[in-house]
C-alpha positions as CSV (number, residue, x, y, z in Angstrom):
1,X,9.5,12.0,-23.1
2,X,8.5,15.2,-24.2
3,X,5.8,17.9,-22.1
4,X,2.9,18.6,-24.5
5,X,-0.2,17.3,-22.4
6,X,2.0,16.2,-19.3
7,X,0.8,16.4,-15.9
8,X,2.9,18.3,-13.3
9,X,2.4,16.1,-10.0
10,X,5.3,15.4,-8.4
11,X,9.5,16.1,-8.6
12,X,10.0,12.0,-8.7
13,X,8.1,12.0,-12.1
14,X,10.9,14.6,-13.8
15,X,14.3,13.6,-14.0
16,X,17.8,16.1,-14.0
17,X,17.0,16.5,-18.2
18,X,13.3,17.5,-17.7
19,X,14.9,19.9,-14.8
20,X,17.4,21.4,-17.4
21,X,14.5,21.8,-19.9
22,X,12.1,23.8,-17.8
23,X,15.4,26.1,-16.2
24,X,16.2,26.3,-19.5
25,X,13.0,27.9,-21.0
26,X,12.1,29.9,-17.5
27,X,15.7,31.6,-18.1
28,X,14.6,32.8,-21.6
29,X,11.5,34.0,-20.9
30,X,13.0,35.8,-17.6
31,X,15.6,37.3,-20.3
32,X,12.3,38.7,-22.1
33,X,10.8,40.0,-19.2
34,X,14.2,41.8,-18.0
35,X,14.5,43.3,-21.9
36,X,11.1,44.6,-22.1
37,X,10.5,42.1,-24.9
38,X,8.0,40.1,-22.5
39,X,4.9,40.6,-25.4
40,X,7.1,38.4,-27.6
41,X,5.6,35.7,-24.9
42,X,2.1,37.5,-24.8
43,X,0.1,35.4,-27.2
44,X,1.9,31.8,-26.6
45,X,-1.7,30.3,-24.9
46,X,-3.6,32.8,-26.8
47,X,-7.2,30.5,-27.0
48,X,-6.4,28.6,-24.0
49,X,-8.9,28.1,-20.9
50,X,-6.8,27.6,-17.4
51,X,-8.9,26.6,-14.4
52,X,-7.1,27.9,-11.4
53,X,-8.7,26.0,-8.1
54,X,-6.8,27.1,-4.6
55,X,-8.8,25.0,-2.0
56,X,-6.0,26.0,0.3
57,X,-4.7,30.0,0.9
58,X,-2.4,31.0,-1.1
59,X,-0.2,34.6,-2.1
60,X,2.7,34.0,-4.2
61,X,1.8,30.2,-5.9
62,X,-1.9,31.5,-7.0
63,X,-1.1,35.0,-8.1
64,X,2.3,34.0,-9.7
65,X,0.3,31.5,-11.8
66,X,-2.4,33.9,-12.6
67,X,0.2,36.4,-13.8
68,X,1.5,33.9,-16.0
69,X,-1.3,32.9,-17.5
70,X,-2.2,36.4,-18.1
71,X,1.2,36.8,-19.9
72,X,1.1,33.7,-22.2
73,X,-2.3,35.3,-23.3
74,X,-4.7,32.4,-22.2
75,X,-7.8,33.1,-20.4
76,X,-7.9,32.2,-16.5
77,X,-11.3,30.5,-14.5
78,X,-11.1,29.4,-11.0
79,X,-11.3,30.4,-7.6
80,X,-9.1,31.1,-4.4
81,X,-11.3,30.8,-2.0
82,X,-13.2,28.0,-2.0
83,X,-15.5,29.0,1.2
84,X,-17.0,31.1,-1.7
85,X,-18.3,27.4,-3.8
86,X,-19.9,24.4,-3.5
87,X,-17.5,22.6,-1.7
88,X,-18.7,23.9,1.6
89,X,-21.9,22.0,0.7
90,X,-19.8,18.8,0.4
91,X,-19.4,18.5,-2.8
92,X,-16.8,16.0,-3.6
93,X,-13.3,17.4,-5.1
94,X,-13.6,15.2,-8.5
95,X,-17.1,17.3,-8.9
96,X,-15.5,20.4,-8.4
97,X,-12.7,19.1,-11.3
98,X,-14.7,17.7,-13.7
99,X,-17.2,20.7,-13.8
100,X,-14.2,23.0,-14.6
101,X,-12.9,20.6,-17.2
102,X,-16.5,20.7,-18.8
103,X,-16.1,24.2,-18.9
104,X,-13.5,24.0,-21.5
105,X,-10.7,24.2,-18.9
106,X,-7.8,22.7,-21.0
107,X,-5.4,22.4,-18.0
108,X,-6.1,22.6,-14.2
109,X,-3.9,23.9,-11.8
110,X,-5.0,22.9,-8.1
111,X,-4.1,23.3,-4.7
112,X,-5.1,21.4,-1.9
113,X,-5.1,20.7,1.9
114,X,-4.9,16.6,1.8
115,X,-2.0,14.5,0.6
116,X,-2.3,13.4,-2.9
117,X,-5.0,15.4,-4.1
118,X,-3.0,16.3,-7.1
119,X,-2.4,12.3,-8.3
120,X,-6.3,12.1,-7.7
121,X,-7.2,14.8,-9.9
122,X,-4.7,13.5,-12.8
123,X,-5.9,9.9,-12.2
124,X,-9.6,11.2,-12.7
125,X,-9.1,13.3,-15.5
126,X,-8.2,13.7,-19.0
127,X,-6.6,17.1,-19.3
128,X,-3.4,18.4,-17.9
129,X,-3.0,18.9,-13.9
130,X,-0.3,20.6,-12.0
131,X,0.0,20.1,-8.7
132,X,0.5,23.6,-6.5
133,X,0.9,22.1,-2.9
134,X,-1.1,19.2,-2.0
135,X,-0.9,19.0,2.1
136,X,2.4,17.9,3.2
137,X,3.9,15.9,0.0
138,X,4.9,17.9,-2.9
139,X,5.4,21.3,-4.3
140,X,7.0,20.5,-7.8
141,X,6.7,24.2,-9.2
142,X,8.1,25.6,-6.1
143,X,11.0,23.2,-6.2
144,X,11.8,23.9,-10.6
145,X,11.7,28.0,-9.1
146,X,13.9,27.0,-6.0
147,X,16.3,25.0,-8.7
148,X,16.2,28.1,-11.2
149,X,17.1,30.7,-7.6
150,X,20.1,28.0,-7.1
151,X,21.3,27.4,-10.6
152,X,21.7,31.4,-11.0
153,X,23.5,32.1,-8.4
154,X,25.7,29.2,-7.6
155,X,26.2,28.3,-11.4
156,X,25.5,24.6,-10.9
157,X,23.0,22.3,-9.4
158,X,25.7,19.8,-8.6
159,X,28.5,19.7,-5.8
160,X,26.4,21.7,-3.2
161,X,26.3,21.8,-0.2
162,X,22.5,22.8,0.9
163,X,21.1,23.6,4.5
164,X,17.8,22.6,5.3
165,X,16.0,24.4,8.6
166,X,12.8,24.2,9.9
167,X,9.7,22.2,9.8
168,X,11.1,19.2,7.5
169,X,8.1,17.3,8.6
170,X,5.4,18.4,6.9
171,X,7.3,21.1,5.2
172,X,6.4,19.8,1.4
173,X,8.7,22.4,-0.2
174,X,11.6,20.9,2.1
175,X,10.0,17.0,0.7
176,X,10.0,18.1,-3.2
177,X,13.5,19.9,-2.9
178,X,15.3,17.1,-1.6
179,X,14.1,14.5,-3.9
180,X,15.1,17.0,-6.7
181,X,18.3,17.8,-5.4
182,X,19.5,14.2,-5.4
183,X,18.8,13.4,-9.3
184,X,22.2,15.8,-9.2
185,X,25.5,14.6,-8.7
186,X,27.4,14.8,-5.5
187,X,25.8,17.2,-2.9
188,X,25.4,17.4,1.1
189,X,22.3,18.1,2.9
190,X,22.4,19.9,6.5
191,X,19.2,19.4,8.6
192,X,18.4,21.5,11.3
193,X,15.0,20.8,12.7
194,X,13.2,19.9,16.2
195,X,13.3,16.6,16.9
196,X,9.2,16.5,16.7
197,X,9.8,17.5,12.7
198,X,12.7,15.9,11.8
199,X,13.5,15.1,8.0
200,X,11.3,11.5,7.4
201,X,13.5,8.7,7.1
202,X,12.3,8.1,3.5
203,X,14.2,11.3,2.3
204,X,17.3,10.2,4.2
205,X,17.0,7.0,2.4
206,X,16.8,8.1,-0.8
207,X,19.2,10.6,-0.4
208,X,21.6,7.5,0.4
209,X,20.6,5.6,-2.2
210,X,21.1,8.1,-4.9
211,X,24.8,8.6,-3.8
212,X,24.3,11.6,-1.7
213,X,25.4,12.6,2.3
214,X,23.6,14.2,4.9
215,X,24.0,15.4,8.2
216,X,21.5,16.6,11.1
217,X,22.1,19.1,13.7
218,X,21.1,21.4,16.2
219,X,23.4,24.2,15.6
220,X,21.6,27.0,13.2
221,X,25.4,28.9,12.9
222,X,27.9,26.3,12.3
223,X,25.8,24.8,9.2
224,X,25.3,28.1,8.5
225,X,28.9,28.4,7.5
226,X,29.4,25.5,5.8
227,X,27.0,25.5,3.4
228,X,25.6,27.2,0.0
229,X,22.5,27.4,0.4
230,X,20.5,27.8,3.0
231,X,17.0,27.1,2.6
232,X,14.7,28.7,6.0
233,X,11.5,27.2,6.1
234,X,8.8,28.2,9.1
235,X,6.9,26.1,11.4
236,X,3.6,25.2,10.0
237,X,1.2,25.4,12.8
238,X,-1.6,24.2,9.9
239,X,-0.1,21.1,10.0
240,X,0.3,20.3,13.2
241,X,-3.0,18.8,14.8
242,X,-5.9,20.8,15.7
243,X,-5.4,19.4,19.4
244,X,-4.4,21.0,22.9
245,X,-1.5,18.7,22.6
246,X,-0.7,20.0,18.8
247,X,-1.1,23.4,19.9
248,X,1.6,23.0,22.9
249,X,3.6,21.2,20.9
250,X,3.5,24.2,18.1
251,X,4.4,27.0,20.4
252,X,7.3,24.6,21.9
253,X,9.2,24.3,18.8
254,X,8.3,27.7,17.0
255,X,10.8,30.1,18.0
256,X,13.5,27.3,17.9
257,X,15.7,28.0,14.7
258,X,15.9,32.1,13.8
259,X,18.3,33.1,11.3
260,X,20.0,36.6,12.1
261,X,22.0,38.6,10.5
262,X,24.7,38.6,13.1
263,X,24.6,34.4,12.4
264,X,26.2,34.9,8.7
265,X,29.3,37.0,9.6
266,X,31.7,33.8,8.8
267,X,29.4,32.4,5.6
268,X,31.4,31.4,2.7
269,X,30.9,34.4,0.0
270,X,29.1,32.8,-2.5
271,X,25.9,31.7,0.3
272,X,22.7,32.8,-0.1
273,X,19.5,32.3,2.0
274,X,16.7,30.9,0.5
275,X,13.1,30.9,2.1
276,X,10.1,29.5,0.2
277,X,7.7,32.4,2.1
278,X,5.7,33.3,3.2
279,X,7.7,33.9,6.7
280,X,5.8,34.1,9.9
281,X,6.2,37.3,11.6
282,X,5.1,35.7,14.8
283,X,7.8,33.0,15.1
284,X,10.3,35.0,12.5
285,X,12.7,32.3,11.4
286,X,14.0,34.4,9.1
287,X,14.6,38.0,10.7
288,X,14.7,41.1,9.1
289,X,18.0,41.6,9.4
290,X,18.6,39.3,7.2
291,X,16.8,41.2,4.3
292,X,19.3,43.7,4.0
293,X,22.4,41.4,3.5
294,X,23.9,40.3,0.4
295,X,22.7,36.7,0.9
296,X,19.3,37.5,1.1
297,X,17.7,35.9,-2.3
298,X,14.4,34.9,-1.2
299,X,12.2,37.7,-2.9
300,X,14.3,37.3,-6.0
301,X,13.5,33.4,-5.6
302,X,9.6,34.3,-5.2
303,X,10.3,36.3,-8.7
304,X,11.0,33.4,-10.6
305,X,7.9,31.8,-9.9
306,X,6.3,33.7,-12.7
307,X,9.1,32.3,-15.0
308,X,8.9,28.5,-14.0
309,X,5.4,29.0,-14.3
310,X,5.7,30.5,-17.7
311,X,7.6,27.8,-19.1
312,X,6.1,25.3,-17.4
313,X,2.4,26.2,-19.1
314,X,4.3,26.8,-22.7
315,X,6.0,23.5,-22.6
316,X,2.7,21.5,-21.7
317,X,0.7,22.9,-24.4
318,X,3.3,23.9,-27.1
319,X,6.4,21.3,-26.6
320,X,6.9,19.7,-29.7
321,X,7.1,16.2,-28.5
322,X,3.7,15.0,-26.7
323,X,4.3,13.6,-23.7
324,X,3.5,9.9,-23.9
325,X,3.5,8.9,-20.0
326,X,5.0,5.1,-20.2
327,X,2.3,2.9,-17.7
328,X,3.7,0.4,-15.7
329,X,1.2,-3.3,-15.7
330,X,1.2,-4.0,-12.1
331,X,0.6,-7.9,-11.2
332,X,-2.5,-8.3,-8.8
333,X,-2.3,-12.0,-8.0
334,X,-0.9,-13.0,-5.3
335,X,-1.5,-17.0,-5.6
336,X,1.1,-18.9,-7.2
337,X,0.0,-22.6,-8.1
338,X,2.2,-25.5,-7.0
339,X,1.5,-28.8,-7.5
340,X,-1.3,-30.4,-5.5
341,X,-1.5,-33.6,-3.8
342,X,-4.0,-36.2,-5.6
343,X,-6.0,-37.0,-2.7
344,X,-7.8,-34.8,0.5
345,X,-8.9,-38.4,1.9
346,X,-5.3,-38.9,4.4
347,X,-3.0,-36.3,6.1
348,X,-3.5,-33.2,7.6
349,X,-5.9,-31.7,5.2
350,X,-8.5,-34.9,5.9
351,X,-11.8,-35.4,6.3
352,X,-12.2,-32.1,4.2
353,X,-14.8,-33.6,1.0
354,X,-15.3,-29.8,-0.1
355,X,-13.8,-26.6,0.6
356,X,-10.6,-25.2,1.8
357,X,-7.1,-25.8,3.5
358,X,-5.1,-22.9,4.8
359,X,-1.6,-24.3,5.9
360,X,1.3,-22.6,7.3
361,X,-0.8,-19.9,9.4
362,X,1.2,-18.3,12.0
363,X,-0.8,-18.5,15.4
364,X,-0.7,-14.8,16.0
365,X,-2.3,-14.4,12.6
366,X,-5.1,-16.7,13.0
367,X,-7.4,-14.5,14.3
368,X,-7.3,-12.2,11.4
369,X,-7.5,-14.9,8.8
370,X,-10.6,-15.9,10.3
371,X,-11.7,-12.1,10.3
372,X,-10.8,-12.4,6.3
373,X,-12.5,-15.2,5.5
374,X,-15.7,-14.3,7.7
375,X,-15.6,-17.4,9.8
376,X,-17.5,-18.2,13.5
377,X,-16.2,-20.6,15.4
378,X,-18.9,-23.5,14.6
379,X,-17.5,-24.2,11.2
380,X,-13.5,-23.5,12.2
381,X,-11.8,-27.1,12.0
382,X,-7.9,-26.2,12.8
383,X,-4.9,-27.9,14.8
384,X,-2.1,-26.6,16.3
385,X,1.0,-27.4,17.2
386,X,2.8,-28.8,13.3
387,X,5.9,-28.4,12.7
388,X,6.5,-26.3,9.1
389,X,9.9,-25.3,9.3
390,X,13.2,-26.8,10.4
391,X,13.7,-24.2,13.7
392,X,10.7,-25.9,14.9
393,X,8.6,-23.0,14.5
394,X,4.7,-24.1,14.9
395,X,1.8,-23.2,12.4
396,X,-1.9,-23.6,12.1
397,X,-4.1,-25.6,9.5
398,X,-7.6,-24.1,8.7
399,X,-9.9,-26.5,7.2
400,X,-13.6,-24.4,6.1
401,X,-16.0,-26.7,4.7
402,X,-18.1,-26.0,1.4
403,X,-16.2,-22.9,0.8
404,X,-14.2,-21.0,-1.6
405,X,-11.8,-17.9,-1.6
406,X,-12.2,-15.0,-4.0
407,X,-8.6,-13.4,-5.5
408,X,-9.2,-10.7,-3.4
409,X,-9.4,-12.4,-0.3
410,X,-6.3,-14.3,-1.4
411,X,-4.4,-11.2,-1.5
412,X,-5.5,-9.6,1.8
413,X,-4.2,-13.5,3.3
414,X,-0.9,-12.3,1.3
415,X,-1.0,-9.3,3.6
416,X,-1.9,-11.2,6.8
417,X,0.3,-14.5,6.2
418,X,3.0,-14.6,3.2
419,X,3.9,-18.1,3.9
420,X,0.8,-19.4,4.0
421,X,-0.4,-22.5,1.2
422,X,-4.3,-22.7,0.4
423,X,-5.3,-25.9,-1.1
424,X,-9.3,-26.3,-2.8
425,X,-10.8,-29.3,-2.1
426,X,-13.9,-31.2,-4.5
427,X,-14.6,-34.8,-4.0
428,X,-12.1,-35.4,-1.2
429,X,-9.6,-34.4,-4.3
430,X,-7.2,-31.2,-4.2
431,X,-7.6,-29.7,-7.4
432,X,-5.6,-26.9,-6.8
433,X,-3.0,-25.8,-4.7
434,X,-1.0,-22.6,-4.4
435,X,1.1,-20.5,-1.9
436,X,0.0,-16.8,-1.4
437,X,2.7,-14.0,-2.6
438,X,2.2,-10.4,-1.9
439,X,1.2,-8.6,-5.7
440,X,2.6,-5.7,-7.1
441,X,-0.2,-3.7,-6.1
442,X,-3.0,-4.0,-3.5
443,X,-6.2,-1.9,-4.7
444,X,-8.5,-1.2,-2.2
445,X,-7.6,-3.9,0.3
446,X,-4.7,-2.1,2.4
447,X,-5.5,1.3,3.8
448,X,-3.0,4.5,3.9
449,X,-1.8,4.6,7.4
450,X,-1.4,8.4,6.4
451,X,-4.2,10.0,8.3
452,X,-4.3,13.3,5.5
453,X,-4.2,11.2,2.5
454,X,-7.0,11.6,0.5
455,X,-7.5,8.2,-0.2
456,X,-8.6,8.1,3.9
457,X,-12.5,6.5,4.1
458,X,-13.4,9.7,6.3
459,X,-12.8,11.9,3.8
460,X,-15.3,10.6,1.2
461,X,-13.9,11.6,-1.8
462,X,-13.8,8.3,-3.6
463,X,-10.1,7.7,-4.5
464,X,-9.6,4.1,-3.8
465,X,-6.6,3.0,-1.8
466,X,-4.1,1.9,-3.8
467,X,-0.7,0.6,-2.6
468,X,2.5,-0.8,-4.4
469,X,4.4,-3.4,-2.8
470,X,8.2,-2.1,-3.3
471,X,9.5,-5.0,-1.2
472,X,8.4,-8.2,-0.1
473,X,10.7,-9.5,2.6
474,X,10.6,-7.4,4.6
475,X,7.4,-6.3,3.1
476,X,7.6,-2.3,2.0
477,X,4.5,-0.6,0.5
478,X,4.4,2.7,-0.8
479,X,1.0,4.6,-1.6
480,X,0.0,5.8,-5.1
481,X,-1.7,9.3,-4.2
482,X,0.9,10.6,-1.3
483,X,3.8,8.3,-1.4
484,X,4.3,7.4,1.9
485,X,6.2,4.4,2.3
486,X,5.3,2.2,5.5
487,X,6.2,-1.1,6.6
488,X,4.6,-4.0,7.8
489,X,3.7,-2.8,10.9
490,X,1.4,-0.3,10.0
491,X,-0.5,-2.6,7.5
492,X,-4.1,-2.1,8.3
493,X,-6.8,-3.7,6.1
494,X,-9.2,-2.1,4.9
């Protein structure tokens, strides 16, 4: 689909070819840079205006980038420390974009502390974003560097076994890997985690579904032996919450998985240790005995950051094929129109002259219908106690008087009640009748039950929830911005 003008947000918007084409170029220009021939590269983005916005601390993502520009020849704006702008006035985040796009910024690269800051700033712009750590969902650059460390020194990016240790929580890097890792063919993942930052089920899902095989475990030594890679990852105690509770619950688990030295004298030859640093020299997961072994690769891994980055920038402004991004049309109705009874004057929807009939309400929904529709008691007319379905199951009937029912209110009764049926009432005549469906996609009705997504009311920075339903029985949602995927159960209306 070609990468001139593409946005870099997330690994699940690449696929293994786009992989193979950014490894591909990153190896050539690291060939350059090796042969002293890097000023072959040195006027690629000649012109070019970068913004480079770190709202979150960074070493190796921000100065990596900055290097690369630099290299390419295009001129770098920005900041890395954003105590240092206007945000610490409040100034929203799409402020602090589009300022730096009226600048001239032809691509923004951006780093941020909530979840799906990234899709945000793409969804709110026109030029290019790439996305370098936004909270705890993706990494996508330091997964293509991770993929370029793998590819050179096991040959392949298929058949693998990988081991995985460490916060797989919140760890992003861990999140973006994975989902990479299974567009492959035929490799085994190895977890090794506490059980308060175990690997989400949505990653053991989709490594399932994608044709791949995991295990979890406790025992740093025995994976350790059986596997490729191994990818170390520390504990992030930003992540955990700023609580006496999160604070116990950090110091608990920090110290739990530390890779030695004396813990690799059984590894298969060709391992090597991957870490996507920095490493906490508090709670060393990764001791520094380690460093000195020939399966230490992580400061050769932080190296090809430059080159990932480097390719990355040259294929979004010079690839000869623009990237054309290929929108999906999402349905937002949720009413689907059956046919309606000629008369409201007998049956269970009488003496209703104007108005509404909600049928098939489940009576531990009720009271949230009647939040939906706004209703007090003095004008509720409902009975309990008929039979709708053949296990002799009992459901309400609403009856509201002189009122209608807006789409979106018929969508949040999808939410609330599936199986419910809404007949409109004028002259004692239904002239319409329909049963409510969950839509494809629920804007602004259903909130993120993630608490650090961005599209969260207490943040204020005006991305509107949006949420695609993936399934509908049971009902599945997934969010746009930080992908979470949540069931039923943790439906909250906004």
């Amino acid at each position: 689909m070609g990468f001139k003008g593409r946005s870099v947000i997330s690994v699940n918007d690449f696929s293994a070819r786009d992989f193979d084409i950014v490894l591909k170029r990153a190896e050539e220009f690291k060939n350059l840079h090796k042969q002293g021939n890097a000023n072959k590269i040195s006027d690629l983005l000649k012109g070019k205006r970068i913004a480079s916005l770190f709202f979150e601390p960074s070493t190796r993502t921000e100065k990596s980038f900055d290097a690369a520009i630099k290299n390419l020849g295009a001129e770098a704006i920005g900041f890395g420390n954003p105590s240092n702008t206007s945000v610490v006035k409040g100034e929203p985040l799409v402020d602090s974009l589009r300022m730096f796009e009226n600048y001239d910024a032809q691509a923004i690269i951006i780093r941020h502390n909530l979840d799906g800051a990234a899709r945000f700033a793409a969804d709110s712009l026109k030029i290019p974003i790439i996305n370098a750590g936004d909270g705890k969902n993706q990494h996508p650059t330091q997964t293509m560097l991770d993929l370029l460390s793998i590819k050179e020194t096991q040959g392949k990016l298929d058949g693998l076994k990988i081991g995985v240790v460490g916060d797989l929580k919140y760890g992003r890097t861990t999140h973006s890997l994975v989902s990479a890792l299974t567009m492959f063919s035929s490799n085994k993942f190895y977890f090794v985690s506490p059980d308060v930052l175990k690997m989400p089920l949505y990653y053991l899902d989709l490594i399932k579904n994608r044709g791949h095989d995991y295990e979890i475990s406790n025992d740093l030594q025995e994976v350790a032996e059986k596997v490729d890679i191994l990818y170390m990852t520390r504990i992030q105690q930003e992540r955990f919450p700023d609580t006496m509770e999160g604070k116990e619950d950090y110091d608990r688990v920090k110290n739990l998985f530390s890779l030695h030295a004396k813990l690799l004298k059984n590894v298969k030859p060709n391992l090597k240790v991957l870490h996507p640093l920095p490493r906490n020299k508090n709670a060393i997961e990764l001791d520094y005995s380690v460093d000195n072994t020939e399966y230490a690769y992580y400061i050769q891994q932080a190296q090809n950051g430059i080159y990932i980055r480097e390719a990355l920038l040259d294929l979004i402004f010079n690839d000869s094929e623009i990237y054309t991004e290929k929108k999906q049309e999402y349905k937002t109705a949720s009413f689907q129109n059956v046919k309606p009874r000629p008369s409201a004057k007998k049956g269970i929807i009488a003496p209703i002259e104007n108005g509404i009939v909600i049928d098939h309400i489940a009576p531990d929904k009720f009271k949230e219908v009647s939040s939906i529709l706004g209703l007090k008691d003095p004008e509720i007319n409902f009975s309990l106690g008929r039979v709708t379905r053949t296990n002799g199951e009992k459901k309400l009937i609403l009856k509201v008087s002189n009122r209608n029912i807006s789409e979106s209110l018929l969508n949040m009764l999808a939410v609330v009640t599936p199986d419910s049926t809404v007949s409109f009432i004028e002259h004692s005549n239904v002239v319409r009748k329909g049963k409510v469906k969950l839509p494809e996609i629920l804007n602004n009705i259903v909130a993120c039950p993630n608490s650090s997504c961005i599209s969260n009311l207490i943040y204020k920075e005006g991305a509107m929830p949006m949420i695609y339903v993936i399934n509908r029985e049971p009902a599945m949602f997934i969010c746009h911005y930080c992908n979470i995927r949540f069931g039923e159960n943790r439906v909250k209306l906004i």
